[in-house]
C-alpha positions in Angstrom: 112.1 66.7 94.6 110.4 63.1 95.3 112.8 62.9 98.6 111.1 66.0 99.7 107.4 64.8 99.2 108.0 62.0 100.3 109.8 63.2 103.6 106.3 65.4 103.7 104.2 62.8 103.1 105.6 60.6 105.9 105.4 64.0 108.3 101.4 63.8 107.2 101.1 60.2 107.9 103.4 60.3 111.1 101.4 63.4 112.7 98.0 62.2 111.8 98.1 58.5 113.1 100.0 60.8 116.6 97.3 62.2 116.5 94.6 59.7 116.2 96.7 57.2 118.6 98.3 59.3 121.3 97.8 57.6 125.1 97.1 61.3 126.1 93.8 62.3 127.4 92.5 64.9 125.5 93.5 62.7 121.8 92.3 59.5 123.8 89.1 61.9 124.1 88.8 62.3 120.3 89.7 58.5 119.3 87.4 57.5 122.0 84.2 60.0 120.6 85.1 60.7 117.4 81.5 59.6 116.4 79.7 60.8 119.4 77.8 63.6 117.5 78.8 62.3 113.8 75.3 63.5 112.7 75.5 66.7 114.0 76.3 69.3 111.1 78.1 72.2 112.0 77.5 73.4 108.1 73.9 74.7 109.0 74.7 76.6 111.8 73.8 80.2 111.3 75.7 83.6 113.1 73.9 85.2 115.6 74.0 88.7 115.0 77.5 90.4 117.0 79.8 93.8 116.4 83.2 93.1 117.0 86.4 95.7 117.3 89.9 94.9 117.6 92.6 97.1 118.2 95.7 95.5 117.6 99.6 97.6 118.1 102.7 96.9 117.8 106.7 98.2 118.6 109.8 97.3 117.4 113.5 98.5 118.4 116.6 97.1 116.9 120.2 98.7 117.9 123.6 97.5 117.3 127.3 98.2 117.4 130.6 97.1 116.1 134.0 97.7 115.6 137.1 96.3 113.9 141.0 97.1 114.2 143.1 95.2 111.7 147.0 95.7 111.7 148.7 95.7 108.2 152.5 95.9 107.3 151.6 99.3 105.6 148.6 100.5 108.1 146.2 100.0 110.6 142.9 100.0 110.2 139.7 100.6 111.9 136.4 100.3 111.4 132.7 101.3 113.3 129.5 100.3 111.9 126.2 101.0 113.8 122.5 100.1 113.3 119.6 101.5 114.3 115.6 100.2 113.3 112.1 99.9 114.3 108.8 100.4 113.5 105.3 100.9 114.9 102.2 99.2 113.7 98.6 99.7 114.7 95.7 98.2 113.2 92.4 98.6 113.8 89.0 96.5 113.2 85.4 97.0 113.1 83.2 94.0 112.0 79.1 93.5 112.2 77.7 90.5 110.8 73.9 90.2 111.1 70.8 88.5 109.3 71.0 92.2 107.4 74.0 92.6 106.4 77.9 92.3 106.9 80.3 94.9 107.0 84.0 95.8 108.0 85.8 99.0 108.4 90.2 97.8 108.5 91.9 101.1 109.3 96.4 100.4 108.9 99.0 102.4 110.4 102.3 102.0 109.8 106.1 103.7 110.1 109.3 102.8 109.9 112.5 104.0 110.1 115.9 102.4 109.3 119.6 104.2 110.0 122.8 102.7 109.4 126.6 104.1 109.3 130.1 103.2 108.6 132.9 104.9 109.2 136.5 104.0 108.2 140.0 105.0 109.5 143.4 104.3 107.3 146.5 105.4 109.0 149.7 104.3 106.7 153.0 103.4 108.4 154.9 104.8 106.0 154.1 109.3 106.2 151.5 108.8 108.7 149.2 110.3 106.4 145.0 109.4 107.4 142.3 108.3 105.0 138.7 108.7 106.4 135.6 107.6 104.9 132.2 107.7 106.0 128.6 105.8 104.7 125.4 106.3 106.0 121.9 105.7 105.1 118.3 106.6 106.0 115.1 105.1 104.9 111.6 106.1 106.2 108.5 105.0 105.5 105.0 105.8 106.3 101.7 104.1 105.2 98.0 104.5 106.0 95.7 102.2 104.8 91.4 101.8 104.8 88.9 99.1 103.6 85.4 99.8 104.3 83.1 96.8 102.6 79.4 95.9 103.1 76.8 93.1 102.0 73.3 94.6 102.3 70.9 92.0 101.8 67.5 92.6 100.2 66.0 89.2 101.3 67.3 86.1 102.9 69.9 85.7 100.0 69.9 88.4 97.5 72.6 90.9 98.4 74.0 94.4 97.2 77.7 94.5 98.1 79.9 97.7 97.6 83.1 98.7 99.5 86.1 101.4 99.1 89.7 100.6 99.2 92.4 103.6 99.7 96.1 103.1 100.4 98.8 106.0 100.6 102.5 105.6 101.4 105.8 107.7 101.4 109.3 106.5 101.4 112.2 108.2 101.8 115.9 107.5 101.3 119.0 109.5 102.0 122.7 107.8 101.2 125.5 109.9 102.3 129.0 109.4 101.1 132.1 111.3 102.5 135.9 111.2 102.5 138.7 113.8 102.9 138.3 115.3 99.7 134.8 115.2 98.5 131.3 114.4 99.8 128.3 112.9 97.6 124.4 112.2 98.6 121.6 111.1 96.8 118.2 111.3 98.0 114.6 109.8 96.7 111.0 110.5 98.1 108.1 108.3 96.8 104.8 109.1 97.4 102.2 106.5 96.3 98.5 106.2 96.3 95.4 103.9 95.4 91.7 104.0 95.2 89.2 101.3 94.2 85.3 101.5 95.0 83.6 98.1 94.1 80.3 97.6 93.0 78.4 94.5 93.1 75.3 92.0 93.1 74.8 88.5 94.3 73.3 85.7 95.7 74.4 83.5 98.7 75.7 83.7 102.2 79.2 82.1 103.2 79.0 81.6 107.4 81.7 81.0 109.6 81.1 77.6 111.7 84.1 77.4 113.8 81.8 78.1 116.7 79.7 75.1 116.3 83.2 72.7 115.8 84.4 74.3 119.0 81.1 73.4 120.8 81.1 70.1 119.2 84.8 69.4 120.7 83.4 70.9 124.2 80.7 68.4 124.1 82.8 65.4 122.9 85.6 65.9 126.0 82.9 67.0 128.3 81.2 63.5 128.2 84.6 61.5 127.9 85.3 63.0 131.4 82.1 61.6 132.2 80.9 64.5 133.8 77.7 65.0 131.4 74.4 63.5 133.0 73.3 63.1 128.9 74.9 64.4 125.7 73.6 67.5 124.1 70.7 67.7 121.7 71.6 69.3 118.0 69.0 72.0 119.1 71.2 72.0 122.5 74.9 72.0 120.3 73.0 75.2 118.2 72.2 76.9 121.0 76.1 76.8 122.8 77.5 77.6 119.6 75.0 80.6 119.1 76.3 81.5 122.7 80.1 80.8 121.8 80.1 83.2 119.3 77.9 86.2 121.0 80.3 85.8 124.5 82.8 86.2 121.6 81.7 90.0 121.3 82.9 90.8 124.5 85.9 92.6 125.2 88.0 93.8 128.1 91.5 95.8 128.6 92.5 92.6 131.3 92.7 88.8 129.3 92.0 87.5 132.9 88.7 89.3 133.7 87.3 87.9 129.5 88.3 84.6 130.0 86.2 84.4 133.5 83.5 86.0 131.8 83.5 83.7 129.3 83.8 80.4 131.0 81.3 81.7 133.9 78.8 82.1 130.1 79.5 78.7 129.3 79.1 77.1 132.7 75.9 79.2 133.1 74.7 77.1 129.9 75.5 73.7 131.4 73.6 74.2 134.7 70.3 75.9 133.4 70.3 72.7 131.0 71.2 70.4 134.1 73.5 69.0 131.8 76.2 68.4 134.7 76.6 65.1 136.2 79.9 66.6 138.3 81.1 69.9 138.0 84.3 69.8 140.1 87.6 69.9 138.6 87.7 67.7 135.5 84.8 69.7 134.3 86.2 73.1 134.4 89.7 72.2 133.4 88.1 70.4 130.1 86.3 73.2 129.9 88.8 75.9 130.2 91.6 73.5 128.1 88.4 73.2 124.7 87.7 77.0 125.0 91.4 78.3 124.7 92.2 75.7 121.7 89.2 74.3 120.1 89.1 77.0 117.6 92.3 77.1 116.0 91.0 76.7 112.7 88.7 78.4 110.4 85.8 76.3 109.2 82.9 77.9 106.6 80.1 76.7 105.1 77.6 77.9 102.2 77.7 79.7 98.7 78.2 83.3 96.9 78.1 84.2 93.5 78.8 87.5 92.4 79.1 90.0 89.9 81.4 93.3 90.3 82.5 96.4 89.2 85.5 97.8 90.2 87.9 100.9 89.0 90.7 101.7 90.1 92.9 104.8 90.5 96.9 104.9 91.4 99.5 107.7 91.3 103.2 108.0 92.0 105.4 110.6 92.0 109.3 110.0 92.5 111.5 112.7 93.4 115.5 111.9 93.0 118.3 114.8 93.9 121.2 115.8 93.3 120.4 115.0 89.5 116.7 116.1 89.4 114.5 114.4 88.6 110.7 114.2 89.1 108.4 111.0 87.3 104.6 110.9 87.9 102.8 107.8 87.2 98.8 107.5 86.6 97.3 104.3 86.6 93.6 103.4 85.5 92.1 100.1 85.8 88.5 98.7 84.9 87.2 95.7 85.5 84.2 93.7 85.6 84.1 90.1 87.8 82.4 87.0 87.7 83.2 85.1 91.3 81.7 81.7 93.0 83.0 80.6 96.2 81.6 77.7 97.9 82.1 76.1 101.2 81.5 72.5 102.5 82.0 71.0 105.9 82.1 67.1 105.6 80.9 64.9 108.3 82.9 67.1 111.0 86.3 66.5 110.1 86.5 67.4 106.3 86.4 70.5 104.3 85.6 70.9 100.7 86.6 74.9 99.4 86.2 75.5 95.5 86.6 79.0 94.1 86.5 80.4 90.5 86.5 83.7 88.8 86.3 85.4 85.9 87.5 88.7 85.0 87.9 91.2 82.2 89.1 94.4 82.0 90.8 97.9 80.2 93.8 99.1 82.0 96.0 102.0 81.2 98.8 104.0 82.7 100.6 107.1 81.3 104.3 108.3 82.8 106.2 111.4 83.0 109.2 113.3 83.5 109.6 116.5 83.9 113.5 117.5 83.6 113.7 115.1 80.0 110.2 116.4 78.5 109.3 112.6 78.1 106.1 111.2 78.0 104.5 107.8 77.6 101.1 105.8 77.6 100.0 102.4 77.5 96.8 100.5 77.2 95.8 96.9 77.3 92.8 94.6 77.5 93.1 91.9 80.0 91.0 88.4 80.3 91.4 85.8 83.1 90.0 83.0 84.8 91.1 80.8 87.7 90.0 78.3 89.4 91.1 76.9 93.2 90.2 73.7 95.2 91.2 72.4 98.2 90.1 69.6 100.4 90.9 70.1 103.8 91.3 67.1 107.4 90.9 68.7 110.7 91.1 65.4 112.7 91.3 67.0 116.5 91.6 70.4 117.6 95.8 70.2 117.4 96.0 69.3 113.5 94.8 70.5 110.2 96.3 69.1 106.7 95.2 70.9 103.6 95.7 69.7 99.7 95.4 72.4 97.0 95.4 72.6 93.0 94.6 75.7 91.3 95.2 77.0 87.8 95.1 80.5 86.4 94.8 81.8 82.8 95.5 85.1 81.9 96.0 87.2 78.6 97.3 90.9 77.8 96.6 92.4 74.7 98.2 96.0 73.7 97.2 98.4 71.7 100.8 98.6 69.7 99.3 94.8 68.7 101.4 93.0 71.5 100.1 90.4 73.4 100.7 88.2 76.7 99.5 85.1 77.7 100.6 83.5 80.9 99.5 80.0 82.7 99.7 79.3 86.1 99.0 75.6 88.2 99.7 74.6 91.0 100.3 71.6 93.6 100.1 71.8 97.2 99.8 70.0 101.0 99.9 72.2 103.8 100.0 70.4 106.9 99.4 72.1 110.9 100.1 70.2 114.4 99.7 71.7 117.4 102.2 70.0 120.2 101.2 72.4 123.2 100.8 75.5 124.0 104.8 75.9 123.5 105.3 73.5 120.5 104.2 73.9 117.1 104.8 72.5 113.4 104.3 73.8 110.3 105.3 72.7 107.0 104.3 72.9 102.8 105.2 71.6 99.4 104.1 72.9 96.2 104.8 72.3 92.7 104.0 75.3 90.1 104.2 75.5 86.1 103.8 78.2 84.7 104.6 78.7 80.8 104.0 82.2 78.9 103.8 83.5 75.7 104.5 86.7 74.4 103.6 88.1 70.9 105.9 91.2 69.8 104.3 93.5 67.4 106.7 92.3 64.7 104.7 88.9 64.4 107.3 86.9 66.2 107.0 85.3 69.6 109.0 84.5 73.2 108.2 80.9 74.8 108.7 80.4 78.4 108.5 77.1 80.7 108.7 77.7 84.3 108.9 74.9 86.8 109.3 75.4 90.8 109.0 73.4 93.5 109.4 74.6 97.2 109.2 72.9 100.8 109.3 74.1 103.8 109.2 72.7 107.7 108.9 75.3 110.2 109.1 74.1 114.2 108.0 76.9 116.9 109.1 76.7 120.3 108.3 79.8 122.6 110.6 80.0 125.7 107.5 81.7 127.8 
């Protein structure tokens, strides 16, 4: 484990002094400006108010063939094997953010279908007798999902927040198994379904500033092309990043026809400020090069503390055949939440992100089967509390390294006098580079304990240490 953090940690320090040191242009730009507008903070900037939707499909297909002939002393065999999956996703997003309030409608579609089949041929040498067996499969399965949530805000803080979450899915699988003398199949539909209103109170405002880094990094390469007759004002840098996000808003069926609009927006800005020594082509392929990546990465700033309410209700029903048999599942769940989330953009380049919560709660579920007459309940009281910080470097628009500790406590108590406690903490670096437009490099480490403790009704108890460590590098190249 210390050969793989310390394999990361050289990635962190080998991608962030490339980054800081690279005799390219656009990192020169950064190294040369870093400090340029080192007093300008994007933490206060404030959304202007915008309605967004985004529509968002996609299609898979997946089909393949194969087949096998082996030759044996006592037979020859063949084999065929064929595949066939895909799906079809759509998602769809409605978003308003205003002085007023803040709300989002998430609608999910998605189905899936998977077939696959064997089928197997023995011919024996010796009475040219044939063996045939054949395996096939089906799985379907078919979701719809909504999340409808607002913040209504009674002054310039104070909020009301309430929303409605609903999930319903259906699976269904088929196995077929047949040879010359008998034939079996087994088939299972699930049908599954959630809803959770939340109710809530709080104070605060979290805003996304990603709009005012972008126009900070517009501003920065802008003047190190030198083809800014001054640099921008902080009312100046509130103003393009006010018009940043509103040009945002805009959408149209052809990428080509948005990206003019939106560059002819921001060059609009430039001359009515006569901010343009030299508007030729160093200007507008800065321009275009900062607007397509200078907002890779989510930045926030402010406060919320809340308190909710939220129930929940799920059912399940499985069906199984040729043995019959049906289960239904009810699930209740009630819980009241304590949450503070608070967001902290650092002299342009640093992020401070704390959460913590609190929750209590009385869950139950009851089961039961139809074909056996059995029946069964269960209730519990549940406490937890976590608690999550991070501290985040965005150095240049290509690179982002994050380092993360969090630690959970839970506990279960059941009613047959049964109880769980469970721990959880964690260690992590995430780190992000951006080569190009083609090249990109991901890669994580974390370290997790997490011990538990279970009390049976008899008085006695289970122990249990867990300790995992992962790490991962992931390098993206797209072709086109």
């Amino acid at each position: 484990m210390n050969r793989k953090f310390s394999v990361l940690v050289v990635l962190f320090f080998t991608v962030s002094i490339y980054a800081q040191n690279s005799k390219q242009n656009e990192h020169e730009a950064w190294k040369l400006l870093q400090n340029e507008y080192k007093n300008f903070d994007i933490g206060k900037y404030k959304t202007p108010d915008i309605v967004r939707n985004q529509l968002d499909n996609n299609f898979y297909f997946h089909s393949d063939y194969s087949r096998i002939d082996n030759s044996y002393p006592d037979r020859e065999s063949k084999r065929e094997g064929s595949n066939l999956n895909g799906y079809i996703s759509s998602s769809f997003l409605h978003y308003v953010n205003t002085r007023k309030k803040i709300s989002s409608f998430t609608g999910r579609l998605f189905i899936r279908e998977d077939y696959s089949s064997t089928k197997d041929r023995q011919t024996f040498t010796v009475d040219h007798s044939t063996a045939i067996g054949n395996v096939s499969n089906l799985s379907q399965q078919n979701s719809l999902g909504l999340n409808w949530s607002n913040q209504w805000y009674f002054s310039k803080l104070f909020y009301m927040e309430y929303d409605l979450q609903g999930d319903a899915s259906y699976y269904f699988i088929q196995d077929k198994t047949k040879n010359q003398s008998e034939e079996d199949h087994q088939k299972q539909k699930v049908f599954s379904s959630i809803v959770s209103p939340r109710l809530g109170i709080g104070y605060g405002r979290i805003e996304n500033v990603r709009d005012a880094r972008q126009a900070v990094y517009i501003a920065n390469a802008l003047s190190q092309k030198k083809v800014l007759s001054r640099n921008l004002s902080d009312d100046e840098l509130f103003e393009l990043s006010q018009i940043i996000s509103t040009v945002k808003n805009k959408r149209f069926l052809d990428s080509r026809l948005r990206l003019i609009e939106e560059i002819t927006t921001l060059d609009t800005f430039f001359e009515n400020n006569q901010l343009l020594e030299d508007n030729g082509a160093a200007y507008f392929t800065t321009l275009y090069d900062m607007w397509q990546y200078g907002d890779l990465f989510e930045r926030q700033s402010g406060y919320e503390i809340s308190f909710i309410v939220r129930p929940a209700y799920s059912y399940r029903n499985v069906e199984q055949t040729p043995e019959i048999q049906d289960a239904i599942n009810h699930s209740w769940q009630h819980l009241m939440i304590l949450n503070f989330s608070y967001e902290k953009p650092f002299k342009l380049n640093w992020q401070h992100s704390l959460s913590a919560m609190i929750s209590g709660g009385i869950n139950s579920s009851s089961e039961r089967n139809k074909q056996i007459d059995y029946k069964n309940s269960t209730q519990s009281n549940s406490l937890a509390a976590s608690a999550v910080y991070s501290f985040g470097y965005y150095p240049n628009t290509r690179t982002n390294i994050r380092i993360a500790t969090s630690q959970q406590i839970s506990k279960n108590r059941y009613k047959d006098d049964r109880s769980l406690m469970n721990f959880y903490s964690t260690l992590g670096a995430q780190l992000y580079y951006y080569f190009s437009p083609n090249l990109r490099l991901a890669g994580d480490c974390n370290l997790i304990y997490s011990p538990g403790r279970l009390k049976w009704d008899g008085g006695y108890y289970d122990n249990r240490n867990n300790f995992i460590s992962t790490f991962n590098i992931q390098l993206t190249y797209f072709i086109f």
